[in-house]
N, C-alpha and C positions, 0 to 999 in steps of 0.2 A: 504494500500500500504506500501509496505517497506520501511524504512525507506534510506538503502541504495540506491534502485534505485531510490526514489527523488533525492536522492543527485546529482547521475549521471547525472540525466533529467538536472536539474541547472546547474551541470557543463559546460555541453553540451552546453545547452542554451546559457549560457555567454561566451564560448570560438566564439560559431558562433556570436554573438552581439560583440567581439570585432573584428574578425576575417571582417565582413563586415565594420567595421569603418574604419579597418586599411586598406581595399582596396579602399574603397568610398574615406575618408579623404585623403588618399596615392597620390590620382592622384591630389587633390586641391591644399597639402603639396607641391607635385611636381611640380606643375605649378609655386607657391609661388615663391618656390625656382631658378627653372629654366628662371624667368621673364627678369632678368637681360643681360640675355643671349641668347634666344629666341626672342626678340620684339628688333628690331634695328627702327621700325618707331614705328610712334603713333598706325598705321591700325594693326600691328601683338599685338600690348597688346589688344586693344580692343579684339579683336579676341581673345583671349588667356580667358581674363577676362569672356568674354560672353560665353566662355565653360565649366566655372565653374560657370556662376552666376543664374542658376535657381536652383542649388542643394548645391550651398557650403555649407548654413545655415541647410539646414537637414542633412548633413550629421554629423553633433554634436550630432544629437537626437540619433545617434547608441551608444553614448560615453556614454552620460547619461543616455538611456535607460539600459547599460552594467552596470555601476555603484550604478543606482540603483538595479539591481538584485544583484548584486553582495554584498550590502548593506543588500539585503532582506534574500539571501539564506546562504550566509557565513561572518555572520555579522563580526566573530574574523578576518578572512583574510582581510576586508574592513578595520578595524581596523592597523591590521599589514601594512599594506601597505601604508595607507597616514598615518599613525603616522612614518612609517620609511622613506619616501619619501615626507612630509610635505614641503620642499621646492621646491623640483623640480614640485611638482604637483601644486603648485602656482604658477611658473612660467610659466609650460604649459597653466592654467587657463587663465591667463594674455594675454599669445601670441594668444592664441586661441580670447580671447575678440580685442585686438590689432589689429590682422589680420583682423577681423571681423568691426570694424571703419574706416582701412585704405581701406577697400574694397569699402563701404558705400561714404565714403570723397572720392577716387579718382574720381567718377561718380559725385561728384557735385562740386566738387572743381576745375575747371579747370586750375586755376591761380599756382596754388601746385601739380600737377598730377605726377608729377617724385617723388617730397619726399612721400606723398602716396604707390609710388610701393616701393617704397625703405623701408617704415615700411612694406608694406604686405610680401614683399619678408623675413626680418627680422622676423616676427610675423609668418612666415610658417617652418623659419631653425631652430625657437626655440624648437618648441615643438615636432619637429623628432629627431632635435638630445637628447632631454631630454626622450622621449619617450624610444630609445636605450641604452643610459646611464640606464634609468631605467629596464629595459628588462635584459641589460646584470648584472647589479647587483642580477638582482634575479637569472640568469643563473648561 
């Protein structure tokens, strides 16, 4: 096979692996963000949370599953990229793990359940707007 259209096929591949992240994640990010402002009782976050909570947790496996190919097929770009955006992608890391405890605590925590949404909602606006920051630098 050529060498060129492997490349393609990878390309390919990883633009669809990030391409379903960003709509999977898109709507969790959204919810994240929108919580605030959305849920005036207890009954609308539950609701809110329970339509994101049997997929929030895979929907990371399209980010890492992206990364890793993206690792495998164009190791120098993998390179370029978190060595030029080494911070912002640690703090994406961060909000994504963040988000992902404060989700876990508001469900067992009931004594704390407002500061819980108040980190998810934080731990959801961090890593959109760093995501676009990052996007539009490469633009």
């Amino acid at each position: 096979m050529d060498i060129e259209i492997l490349q393609n096929i990878w390309f390919i591949l990883i633009g669809v692996l990030f391409a379903v992240y960003s709509v999977l994640d898109g709507f969790d990010l959204g919810i994240g963000m929108l919580l605030p402002f959305l849920s005036r009782e207890e009954n609308d976050t539950k609701t809110l949370f329970k339509a994101i909570g049997p997929l929030w947790d895979g929907n990371e496996v399209w980010l890492l599953t992206a990364g890793g190919a993206l690792f495998a097929a164009f190791s120098v770009v993998y390179a370029t990229v978190f060595s030029g955006f080494y911070i912002a992608m640690m703090l994406i890391i961060f909000a994504l793990i963040f988000r992902a405890v404060s989700l876990e605590f508001w469900s067992l925590d009931e004594k704390h359940r407002h500061r819980w949404e108040m980190t998810f909602t934080i731990g959801s606006l961090l890593p959109s707007l760093l995501f676009g920051v990052a996007l539009g630098n490469v633009i």
